[in-house]
C-alpha positions as CSV (number, residue, x, y, z in Angstrom):
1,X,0.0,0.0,0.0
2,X,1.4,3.8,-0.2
3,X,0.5,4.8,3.1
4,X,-2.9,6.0,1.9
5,X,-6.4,5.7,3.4
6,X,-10.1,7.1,3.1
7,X,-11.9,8.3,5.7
8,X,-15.6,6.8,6.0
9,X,-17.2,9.9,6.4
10,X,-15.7,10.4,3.3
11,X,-17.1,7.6,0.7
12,X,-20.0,8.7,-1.5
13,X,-23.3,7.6,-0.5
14,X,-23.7,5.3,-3.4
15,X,-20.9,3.3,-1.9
16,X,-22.3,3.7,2.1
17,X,-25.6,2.8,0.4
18,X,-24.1,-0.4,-1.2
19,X,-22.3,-1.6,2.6
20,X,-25.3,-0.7,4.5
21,X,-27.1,-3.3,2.0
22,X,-25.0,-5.9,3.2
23,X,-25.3,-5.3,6.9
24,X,-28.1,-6.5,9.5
25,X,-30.5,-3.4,9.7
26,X,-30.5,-3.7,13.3
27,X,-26.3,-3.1,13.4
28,X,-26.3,0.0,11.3
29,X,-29.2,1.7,12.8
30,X,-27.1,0.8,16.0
31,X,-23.5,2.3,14.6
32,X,-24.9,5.1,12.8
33,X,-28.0,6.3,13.7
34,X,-26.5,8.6,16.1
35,X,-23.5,9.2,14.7
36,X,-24.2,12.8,13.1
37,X,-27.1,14.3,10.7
38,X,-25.7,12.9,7.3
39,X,-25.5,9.2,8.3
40,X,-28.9,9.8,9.9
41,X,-30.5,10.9,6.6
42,X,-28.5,8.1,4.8
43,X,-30.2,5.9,7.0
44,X,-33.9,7.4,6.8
45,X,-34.1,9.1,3.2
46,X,-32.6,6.7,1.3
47,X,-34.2,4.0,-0.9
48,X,-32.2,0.7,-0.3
49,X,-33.9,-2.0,0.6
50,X,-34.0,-3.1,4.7
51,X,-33.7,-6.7,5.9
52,X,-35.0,-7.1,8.7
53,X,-34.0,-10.0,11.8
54,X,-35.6,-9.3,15.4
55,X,-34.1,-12.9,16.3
56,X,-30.8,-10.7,18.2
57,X,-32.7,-8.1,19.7
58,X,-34.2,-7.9,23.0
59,X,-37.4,-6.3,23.9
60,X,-36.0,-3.6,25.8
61,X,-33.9,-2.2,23.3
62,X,-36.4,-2.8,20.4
63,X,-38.8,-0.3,20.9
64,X,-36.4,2.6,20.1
65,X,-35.0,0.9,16.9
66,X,-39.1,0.5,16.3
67,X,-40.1,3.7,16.9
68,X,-36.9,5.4,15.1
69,X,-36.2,3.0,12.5
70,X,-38.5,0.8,11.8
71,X,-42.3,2.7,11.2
72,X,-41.0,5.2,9.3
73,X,-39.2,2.8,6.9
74,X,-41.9,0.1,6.5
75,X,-42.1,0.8,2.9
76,X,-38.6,0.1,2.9
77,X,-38.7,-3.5,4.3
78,X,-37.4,-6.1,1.6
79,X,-37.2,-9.3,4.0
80,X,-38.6,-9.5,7.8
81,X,-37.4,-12.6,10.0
82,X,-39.9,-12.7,13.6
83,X,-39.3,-15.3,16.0
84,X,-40.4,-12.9,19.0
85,X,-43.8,-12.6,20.5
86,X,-43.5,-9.5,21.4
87,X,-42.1,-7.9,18.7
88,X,-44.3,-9.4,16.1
89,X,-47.1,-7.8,17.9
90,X,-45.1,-4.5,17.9
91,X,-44.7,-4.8,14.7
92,X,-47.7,-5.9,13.1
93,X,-50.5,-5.0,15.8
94,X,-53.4,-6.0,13.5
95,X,-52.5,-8.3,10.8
96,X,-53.8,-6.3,8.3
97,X,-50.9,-3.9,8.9
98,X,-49.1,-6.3,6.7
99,X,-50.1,-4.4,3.4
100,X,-47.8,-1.6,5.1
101,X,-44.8,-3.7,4.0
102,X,-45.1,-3.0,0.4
103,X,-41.6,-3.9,-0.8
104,X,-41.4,-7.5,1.6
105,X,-40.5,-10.4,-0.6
106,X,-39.1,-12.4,2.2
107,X,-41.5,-13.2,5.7
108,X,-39.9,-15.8,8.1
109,X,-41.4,-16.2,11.0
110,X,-40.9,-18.8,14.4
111,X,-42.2,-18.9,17.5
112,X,-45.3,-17.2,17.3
113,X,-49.0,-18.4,18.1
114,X,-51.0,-20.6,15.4
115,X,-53.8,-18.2,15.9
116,X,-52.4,-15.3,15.3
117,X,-50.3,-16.6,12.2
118,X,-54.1,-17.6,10.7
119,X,-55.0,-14.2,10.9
120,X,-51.8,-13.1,8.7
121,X,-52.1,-15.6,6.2
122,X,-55.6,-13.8,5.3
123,X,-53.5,-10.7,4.6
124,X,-50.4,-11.8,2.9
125,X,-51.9,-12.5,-0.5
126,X,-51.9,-8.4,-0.6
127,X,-48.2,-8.4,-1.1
128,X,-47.8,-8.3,-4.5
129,X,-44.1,-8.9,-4.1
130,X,-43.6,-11.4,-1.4
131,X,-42.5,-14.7,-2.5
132,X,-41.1,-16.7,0.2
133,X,-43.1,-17.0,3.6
């Protein structure tokens, strides 16, 4: 190497858009989120897709990254993975909230009541671009 380096701050955001794709949503809301006003709008005004794994995340530090991250990037959502009670419900509190997920092409889900998984199903075939539940 010649002793060079870039700065991260520094990349485009083509090319932060193109890591964060690769990343666990969860992580980068968690490194940058705070980190200062230009990550932040990367983060929220961008257009690349979110996948999304509650299966790490404990209920007590979800409801931030809910609140923060998730609602006001629902549209955003390419792939969900639930396998928490609780945060299923968060997330989809009437399972016709489902629709809200426009862009979801992936829906795994564990661990959550048989009931309440019936319900769903009703609601799923509205999501034009799922293919894999």
């Amino acid at each position: 190497m010649d002793g060079r380096y870039q700065l991260f701050e520094n990349l485009s955001n083509e090319i932060v858009y193109d890591i964060f794709e690769y990343l666990d949503a969860y992580h980068v809301y968690q490194a940058f989120y705070n980190l200062n006003k230009r990550f932040r709008n990367i983060l929220m005004l961008s257009s690349f897709p979110i996948k999304l794994n509650t299966s790490n995340i404990s209920k007590s530090s979800f409801h931030n990254y809910y609140e923060q991250f998730i609602v006001p990037s629902e549209h955003r959502i390419s792939s969900m993975y639930l396998s928490n009670p609780y945060i299923a419900d968060l997330i989809l509190p009437a399972s016709e909230n489902i629709v809200l997920f426009s862009q979801l092409k992936t829906l795994v889900i564990e661990n959550i009541d048989l009931e309440y998984l019936e319900n769903m199903l009703e609601h799923l075939a509205a999501l034009s671009k799922l293919f894999r539940c």
